[in-house]
C-alpha positions as CSV (number, residue, x, y, z in Angstrom):
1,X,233.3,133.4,144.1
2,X,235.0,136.3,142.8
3,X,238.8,136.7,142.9
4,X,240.1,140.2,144.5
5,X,241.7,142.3,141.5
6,X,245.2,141.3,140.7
7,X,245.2,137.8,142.1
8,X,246.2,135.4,139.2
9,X,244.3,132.3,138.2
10,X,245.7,129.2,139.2
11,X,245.4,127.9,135.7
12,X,248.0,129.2,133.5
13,X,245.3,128.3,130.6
14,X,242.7,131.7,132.1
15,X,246.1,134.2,132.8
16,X,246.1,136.7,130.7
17,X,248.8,139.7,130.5
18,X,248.5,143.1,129.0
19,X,251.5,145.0,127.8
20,X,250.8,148.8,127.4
21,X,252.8,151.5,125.5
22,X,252.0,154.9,124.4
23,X,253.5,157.5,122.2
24,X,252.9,160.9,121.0
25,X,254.3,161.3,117.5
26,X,253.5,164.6,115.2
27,X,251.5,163.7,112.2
28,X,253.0,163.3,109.4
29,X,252.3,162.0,106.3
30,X,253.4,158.7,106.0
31,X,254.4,158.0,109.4
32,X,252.5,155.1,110.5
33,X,253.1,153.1,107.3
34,X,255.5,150.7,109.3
35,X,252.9,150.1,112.3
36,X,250.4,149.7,109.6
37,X,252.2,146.9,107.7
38,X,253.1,145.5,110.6
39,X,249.7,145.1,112.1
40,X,248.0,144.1,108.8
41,X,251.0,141.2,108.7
42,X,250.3,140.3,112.0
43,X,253.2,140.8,113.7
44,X,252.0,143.4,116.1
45,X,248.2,143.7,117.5
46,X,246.2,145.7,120.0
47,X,247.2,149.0,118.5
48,X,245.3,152.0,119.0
49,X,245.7,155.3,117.3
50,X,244.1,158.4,118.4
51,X,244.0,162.3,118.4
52,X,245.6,163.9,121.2
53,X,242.2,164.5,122.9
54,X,241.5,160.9,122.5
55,X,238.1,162.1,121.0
56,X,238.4,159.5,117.6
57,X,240.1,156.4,117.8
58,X,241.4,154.2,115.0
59,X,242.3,150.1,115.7
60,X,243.6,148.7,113.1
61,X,243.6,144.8,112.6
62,X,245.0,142.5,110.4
63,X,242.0,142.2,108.4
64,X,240.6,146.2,108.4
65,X,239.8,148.7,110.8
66,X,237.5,149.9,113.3
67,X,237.1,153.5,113.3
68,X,235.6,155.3,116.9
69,X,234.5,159.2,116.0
70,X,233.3,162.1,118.3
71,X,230.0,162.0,116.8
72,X,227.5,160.5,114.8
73,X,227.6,163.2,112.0
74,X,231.5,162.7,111.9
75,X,231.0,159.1,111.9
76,X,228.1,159.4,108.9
77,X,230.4,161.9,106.8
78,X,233.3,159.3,107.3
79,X,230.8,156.3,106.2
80,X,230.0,158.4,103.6
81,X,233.3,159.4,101.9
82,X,234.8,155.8,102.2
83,X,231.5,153.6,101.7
84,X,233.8,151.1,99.5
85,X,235.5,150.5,102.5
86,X,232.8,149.0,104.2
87,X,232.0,145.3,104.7
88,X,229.0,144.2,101.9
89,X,227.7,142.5,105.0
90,X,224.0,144.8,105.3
91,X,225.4,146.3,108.6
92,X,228.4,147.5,106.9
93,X,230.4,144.9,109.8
């Protein structure tokens, strides 16, 4: 049977906890390098970047990127311009 929404788990092994912050920061160049060295040392994770429409979003990991564009042109431009980014796995994943 389901649990009701917000009613923890009796095992501490299935708990789970999400801690969310969000900033607006203007763009400039070189502004995320910290962030970005932090997430690809692991020391920080479940980082989002976006515009400020939240139309494309970037998530950075510690081992590359997933990149979330407005549309499928944008997204084949992008694919495009940095193919040597891309995984030599045939889906490019």
């Amino acid at each position: 049977m389901a649990k009701p929404a917000g009613e923890d788990d009796p095992d501490p092994e299935f708990r789970t906890h999400c801690h969310l912050f969000a900033a607006r920061q203007p763009w400039r160049c070189g502004c995320i390098d910290e962030l970005l060295r932090d997430i690809a040392d692991d020391k920080v994770a479940g980082v989002l970047i976006t515009d400020t429409r939240m139309q494309r979003v970037h998530q950075p990991y510690d081992g590359g990127a997933d990149v979330f564009l407005a549309t499928s042109e944008e997204r084949d431009r992008v694919r495009d311009r940095h193919a040597d980014w891309l995984s030599s796995h045939p889906s490019g994943l």
